[in-house]
C-alpha positions as CSV (number, residue, x, y, z in Angstrom):
1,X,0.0,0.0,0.0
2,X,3.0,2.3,0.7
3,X,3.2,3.9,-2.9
4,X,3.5,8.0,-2.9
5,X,2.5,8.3,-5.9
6,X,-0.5,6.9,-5.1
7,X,-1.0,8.3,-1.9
8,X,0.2,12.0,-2.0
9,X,-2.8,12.7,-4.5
10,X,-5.0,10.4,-2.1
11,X,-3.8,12.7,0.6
12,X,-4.1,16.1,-0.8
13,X,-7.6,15.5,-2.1
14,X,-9.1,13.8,1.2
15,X,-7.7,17.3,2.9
16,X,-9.0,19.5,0.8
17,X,-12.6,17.6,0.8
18,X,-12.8,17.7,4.5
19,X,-11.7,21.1,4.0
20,X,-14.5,22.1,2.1
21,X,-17.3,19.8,3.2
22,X,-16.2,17.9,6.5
23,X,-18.6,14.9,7.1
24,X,-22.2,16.3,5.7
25,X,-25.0,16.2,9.0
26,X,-27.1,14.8,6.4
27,X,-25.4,11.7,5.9
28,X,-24.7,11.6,9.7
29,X,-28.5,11.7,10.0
30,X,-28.9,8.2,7.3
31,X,-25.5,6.3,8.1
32,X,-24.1,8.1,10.9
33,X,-19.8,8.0,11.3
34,X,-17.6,5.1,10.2
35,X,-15.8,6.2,13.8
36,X,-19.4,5.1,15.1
37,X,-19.4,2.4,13.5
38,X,-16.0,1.1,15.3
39,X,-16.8,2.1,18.4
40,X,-20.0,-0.2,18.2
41,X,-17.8,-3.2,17.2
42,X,-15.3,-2.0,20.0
43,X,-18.1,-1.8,22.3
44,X,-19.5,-5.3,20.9
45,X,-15.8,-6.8,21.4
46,X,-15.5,-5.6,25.3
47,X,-18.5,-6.7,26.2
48,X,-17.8,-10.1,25.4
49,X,-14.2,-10.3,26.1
50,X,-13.8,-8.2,28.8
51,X,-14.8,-10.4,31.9
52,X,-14.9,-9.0,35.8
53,X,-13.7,-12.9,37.1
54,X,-11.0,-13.3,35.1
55,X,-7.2,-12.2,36.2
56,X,-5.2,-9.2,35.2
57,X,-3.2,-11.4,33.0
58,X,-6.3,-13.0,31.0
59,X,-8.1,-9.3,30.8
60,X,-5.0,-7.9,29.8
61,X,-4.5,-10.9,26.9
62,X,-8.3,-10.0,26.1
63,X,-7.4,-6.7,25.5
64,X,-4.8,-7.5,23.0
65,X,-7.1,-10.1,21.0
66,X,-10.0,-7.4,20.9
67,X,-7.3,-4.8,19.5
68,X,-6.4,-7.9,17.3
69,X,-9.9,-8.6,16.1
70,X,-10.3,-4.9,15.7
71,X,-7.5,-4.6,13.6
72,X,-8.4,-7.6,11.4
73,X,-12.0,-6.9,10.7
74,X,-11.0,-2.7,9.4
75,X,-7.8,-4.5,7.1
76,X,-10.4,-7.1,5.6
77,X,-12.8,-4.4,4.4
78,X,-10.7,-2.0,3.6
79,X,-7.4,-3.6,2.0
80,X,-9.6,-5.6,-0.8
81,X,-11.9,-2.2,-0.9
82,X,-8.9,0.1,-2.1
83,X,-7.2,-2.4,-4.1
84,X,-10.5,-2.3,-6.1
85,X,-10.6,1.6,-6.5
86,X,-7.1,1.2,-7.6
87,X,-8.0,-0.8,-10.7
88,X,-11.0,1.3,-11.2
89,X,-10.3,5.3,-13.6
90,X,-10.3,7.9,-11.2
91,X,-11.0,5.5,-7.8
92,X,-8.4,7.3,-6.5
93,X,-10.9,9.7,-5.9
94,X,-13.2,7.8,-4.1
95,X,-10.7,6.5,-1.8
96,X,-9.3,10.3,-1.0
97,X,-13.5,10.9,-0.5
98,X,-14.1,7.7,1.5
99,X,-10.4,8.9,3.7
100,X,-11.9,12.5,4.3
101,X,-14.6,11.2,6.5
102,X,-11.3,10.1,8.9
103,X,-10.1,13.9,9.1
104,X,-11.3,16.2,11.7
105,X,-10.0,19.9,11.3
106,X,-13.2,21.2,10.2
107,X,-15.1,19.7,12.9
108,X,-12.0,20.6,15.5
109,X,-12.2,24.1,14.6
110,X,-15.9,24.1,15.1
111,X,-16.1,23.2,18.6
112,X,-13.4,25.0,19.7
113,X,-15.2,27.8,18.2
114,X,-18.0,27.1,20.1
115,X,-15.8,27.5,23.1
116,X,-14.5,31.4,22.0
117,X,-18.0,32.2,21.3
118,X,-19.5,30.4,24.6
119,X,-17.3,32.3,27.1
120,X,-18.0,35.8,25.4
121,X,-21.7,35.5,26.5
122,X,-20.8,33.9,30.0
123,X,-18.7,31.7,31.9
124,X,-21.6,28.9,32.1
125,X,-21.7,28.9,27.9
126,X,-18.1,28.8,27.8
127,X,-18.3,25.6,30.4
128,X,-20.8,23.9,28.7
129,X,-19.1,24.4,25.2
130,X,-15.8,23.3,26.3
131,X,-17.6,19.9,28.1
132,X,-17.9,19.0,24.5
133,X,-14.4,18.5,23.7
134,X,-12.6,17.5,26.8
135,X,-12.8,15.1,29.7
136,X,-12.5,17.4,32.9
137,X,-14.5,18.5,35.1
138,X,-16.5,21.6,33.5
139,X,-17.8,23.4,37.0
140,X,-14.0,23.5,38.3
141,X,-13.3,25.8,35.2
142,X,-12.9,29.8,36.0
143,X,-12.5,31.8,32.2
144,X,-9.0,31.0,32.1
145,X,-9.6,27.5,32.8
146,X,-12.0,26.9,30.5
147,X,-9.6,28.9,27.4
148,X,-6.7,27.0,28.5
149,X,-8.7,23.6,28.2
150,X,-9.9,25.0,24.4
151,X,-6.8,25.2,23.6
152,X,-4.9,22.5,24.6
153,X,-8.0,19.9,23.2
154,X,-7.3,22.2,20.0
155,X,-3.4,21.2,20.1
156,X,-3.9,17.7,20.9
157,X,-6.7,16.9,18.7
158,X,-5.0,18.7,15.9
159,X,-2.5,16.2,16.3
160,X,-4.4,12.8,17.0
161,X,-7.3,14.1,14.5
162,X,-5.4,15.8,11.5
163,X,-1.9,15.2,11.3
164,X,-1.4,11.3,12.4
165,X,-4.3,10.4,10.3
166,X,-2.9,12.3,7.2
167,X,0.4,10.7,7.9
168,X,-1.1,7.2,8.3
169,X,-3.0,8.1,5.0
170,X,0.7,8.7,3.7
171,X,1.9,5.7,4.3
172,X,-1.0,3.4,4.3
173,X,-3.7,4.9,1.9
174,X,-7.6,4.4,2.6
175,X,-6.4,0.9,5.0
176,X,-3.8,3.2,7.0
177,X,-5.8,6.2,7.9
178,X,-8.7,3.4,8.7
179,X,-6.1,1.2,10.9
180,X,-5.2,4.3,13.1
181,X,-8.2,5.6,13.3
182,X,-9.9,2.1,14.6
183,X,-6.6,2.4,17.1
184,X,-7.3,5.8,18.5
185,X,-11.1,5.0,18.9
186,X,-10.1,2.0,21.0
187,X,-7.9,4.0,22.8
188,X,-10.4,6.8,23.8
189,X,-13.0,4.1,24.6
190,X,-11.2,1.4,27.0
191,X,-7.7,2.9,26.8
192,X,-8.2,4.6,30.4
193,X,-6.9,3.6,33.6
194,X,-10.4,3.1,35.1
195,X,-10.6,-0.3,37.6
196,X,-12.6,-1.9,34.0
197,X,-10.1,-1.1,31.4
198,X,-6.6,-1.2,33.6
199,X,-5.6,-4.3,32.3
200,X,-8.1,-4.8,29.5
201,X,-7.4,-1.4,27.4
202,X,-3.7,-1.8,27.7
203,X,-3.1,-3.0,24.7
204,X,-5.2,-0.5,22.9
205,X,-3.2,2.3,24.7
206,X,0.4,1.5,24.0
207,X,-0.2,1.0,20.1
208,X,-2.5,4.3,20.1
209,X,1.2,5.6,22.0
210,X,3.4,4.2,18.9
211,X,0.8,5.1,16.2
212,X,1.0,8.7,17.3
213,X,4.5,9.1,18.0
214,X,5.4,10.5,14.4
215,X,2.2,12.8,14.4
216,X,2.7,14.7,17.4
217,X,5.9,15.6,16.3
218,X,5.2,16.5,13.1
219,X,2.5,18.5,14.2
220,X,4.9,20.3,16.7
221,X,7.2,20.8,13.7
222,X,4.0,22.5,11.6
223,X,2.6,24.4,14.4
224,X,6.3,25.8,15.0
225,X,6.6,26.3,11.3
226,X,2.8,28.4,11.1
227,X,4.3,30.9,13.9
228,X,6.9,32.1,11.7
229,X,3.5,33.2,9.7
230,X,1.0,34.5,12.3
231,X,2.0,38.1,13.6
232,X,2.7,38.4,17.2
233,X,3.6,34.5,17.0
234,X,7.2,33.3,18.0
235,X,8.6,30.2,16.2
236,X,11.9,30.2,18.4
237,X,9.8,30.0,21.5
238,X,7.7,27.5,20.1
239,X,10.9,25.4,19.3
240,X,12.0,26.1,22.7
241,X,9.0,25.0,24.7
242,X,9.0,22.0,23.1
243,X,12.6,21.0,23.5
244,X,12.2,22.2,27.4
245,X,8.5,20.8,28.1
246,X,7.8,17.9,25.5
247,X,8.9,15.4,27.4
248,X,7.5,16.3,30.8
249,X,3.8,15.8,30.0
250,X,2.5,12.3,31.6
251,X,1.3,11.8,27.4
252,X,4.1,10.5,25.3
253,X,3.0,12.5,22.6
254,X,0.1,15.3,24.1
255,X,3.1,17.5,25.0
256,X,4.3,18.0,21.4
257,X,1.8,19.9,20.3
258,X,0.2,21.5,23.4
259,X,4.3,23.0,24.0
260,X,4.8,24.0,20.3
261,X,1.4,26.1,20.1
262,X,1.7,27.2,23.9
263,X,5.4,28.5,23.2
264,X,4.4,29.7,20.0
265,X,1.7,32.4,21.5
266,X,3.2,32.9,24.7
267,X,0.7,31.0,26.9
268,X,1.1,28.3,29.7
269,X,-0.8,25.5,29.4
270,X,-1.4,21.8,30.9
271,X,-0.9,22.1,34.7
272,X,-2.1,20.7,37.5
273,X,-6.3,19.8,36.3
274,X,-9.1,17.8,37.8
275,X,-10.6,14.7,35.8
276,X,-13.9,13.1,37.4
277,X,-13.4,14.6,41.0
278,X,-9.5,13.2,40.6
279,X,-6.8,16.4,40.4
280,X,-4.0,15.0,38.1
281,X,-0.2,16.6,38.8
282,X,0.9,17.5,35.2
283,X,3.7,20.1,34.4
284,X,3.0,23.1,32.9
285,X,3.5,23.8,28.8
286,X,5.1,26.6,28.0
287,X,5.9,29.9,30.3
288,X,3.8,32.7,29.7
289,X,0.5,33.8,30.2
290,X,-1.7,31.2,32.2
291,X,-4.9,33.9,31.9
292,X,-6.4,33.1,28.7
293,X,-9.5,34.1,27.1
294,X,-12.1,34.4,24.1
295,X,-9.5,36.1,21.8
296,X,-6.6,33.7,22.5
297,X,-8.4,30.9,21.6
298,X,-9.3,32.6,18.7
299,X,-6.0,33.5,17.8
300,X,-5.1,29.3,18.9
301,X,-7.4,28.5,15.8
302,X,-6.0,30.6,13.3
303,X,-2.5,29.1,14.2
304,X,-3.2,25.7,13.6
305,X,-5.3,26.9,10.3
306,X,-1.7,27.9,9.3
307,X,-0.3,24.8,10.3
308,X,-2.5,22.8,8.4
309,X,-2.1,24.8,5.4
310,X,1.8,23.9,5.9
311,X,0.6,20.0,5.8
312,X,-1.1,20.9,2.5
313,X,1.9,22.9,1.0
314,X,4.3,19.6,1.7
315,X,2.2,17.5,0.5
316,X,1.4,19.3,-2.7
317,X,4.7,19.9,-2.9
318,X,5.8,16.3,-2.7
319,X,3.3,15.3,-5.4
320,X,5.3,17.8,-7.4
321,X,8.3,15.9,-7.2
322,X,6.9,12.8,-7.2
323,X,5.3,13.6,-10.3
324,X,8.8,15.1,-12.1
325,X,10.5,12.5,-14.1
């Protein structure tokens, strides 16, 4: 499947359709969201394999076979599937069409919107928007709180929702992007460390860790990149943040993009915060402003705009010379 000159023009064409269209509420409505449709057969998969009797060790081999079955099913549909548009004129297309539905910048963007425009009318708008894209506790959140939380779901999902997908779609074509994205789902379903999925999400978690280890830095690299763009934005901070605060987040990979963009606008983000009634000690992103608002999320959003824009200059650009003889 690993062919660029295949892919690039896969990739290019699946951003600029999501770009332009995202995933249509209409067909939401009649089919709802191939991420939907794994996380019923993820769902389907722990209920069955995921037993309260059984050991650590057998939960934790559980896990793995579920991630295994996972894995197996999304390859068997989708390998034969794009081999198919391969042989067909123009299936290209369809496979960059049928990938789109796998990136999220439009929809990112949208709710973190929400958030900008929520906390301009009042703290309890802001609170309810932001519940939408995080996992902390909402009602803990004072304005800053609540901006800072925008901003660093904005970071992180940029990365696990845009850039590690595109890549995946680099390498992989329509089976990549759909193998990490059935990854990532399992991971944000029983990858936590609640008492249920300790032992039995494991496996899910440390190959959502490996999938996204290229991503996040990439997206670090692009968001560092976009600041030399945005006025008022500082790329040598950005670079420095994440050389002096990448590696301190309890994430493998979160801390790549939450540094870059934090460095990049002067912000602090990350910190101590409070998840289901549990404060979680986490070191601080970046070291300036802590006191965000409204306009700095805004001003978050047009960033990683930039930075996606960068991901569609290189990879128009490599079609260009993939396409030079």
């Amino acid at each position: 499947m690993f062919d660029l000159s295949l892919t690039l023009p896969v990739l290019c064409v699946a951003l600029l359709v999501e770009r332009i269209a995202g995933y249509p509420d209409s067909l939401f409505r009649r089919i709802a969201h191939p991420v939907v449709w794994i996380g019923a057969l993820i769902g389907w998969l722990d209920r069955r394999l995921n037993r309260d009797g059984d050991t650590f060790r057998s939960r934790r081999l559980s896990g793995l076979l579920a991630v295994l079955l996972l894995l197996a099913v999304a390859m068997g549909v989708t390998v034969p599937l794009a081999l198919t548009l391969r042989q067909l004129p123009g299936g290209w297309i369809l496979e960059a069409v049928l990938a789109s539905s796998l990136l999220a910048q439009r929809s990112l963007d949208s709710h973190v919107a929400a958030v900008s425009a929520g906390l301009r009318t009042s703290l309890a708008e802001g609170r309810r928007a932001v519940s939408m894209i995080v996992g902390r506790d909402p009602e803990c959140l004072d304005r800053a709180g609540v901006a800072r939380a925008a901003c660093e779901s904005l970071a992180e999902n940029f990365s696990d929702g845009v850039v590690a997908p595109a890549v995946w779609l680099l390498l992989g074509g329509l089976p990549g992007i759909v193998l990490y994205k059935a990854v990532n789902t399992a991971d944000s379903m029983i990858g936590h460390r609640s008492p249920r999925f300790l032992a039995f999400g494991w496996a899910a978690a440390r190959l959502d860790d490996g999938l996204n280890l290229p991503g996040a830095r990439l997206t670090a690299g692009l968001l560092t990149g976009a600041a030399w763009t945005l006025p008022g934005a500082d790329a040598a901070a950005a670079g420095r943040a994440v050389l002096r605060d990448a590696g301190k987040h309890r994430s493998p990979n979160a801390g790549w993009p939450e540094a870059a963009l934090a460095g990049a606008l002067g912000f602090r983000l990350a910190g101590p915060r409070r998840y289901g009634g549990t404060m979680v000690e986490d070191a601080w992103m970046g070291d300036g402003r802590a006191d965000l608002g409204a306009d700095d999320i805004d001003r978050a959003r047009r960033l990683v705009w930039r930075a996606w824009t960068g991901m569609l200059l290189l990879a128009g650009a490599g079609l260009l010379l993939t396409a030079c003889p």
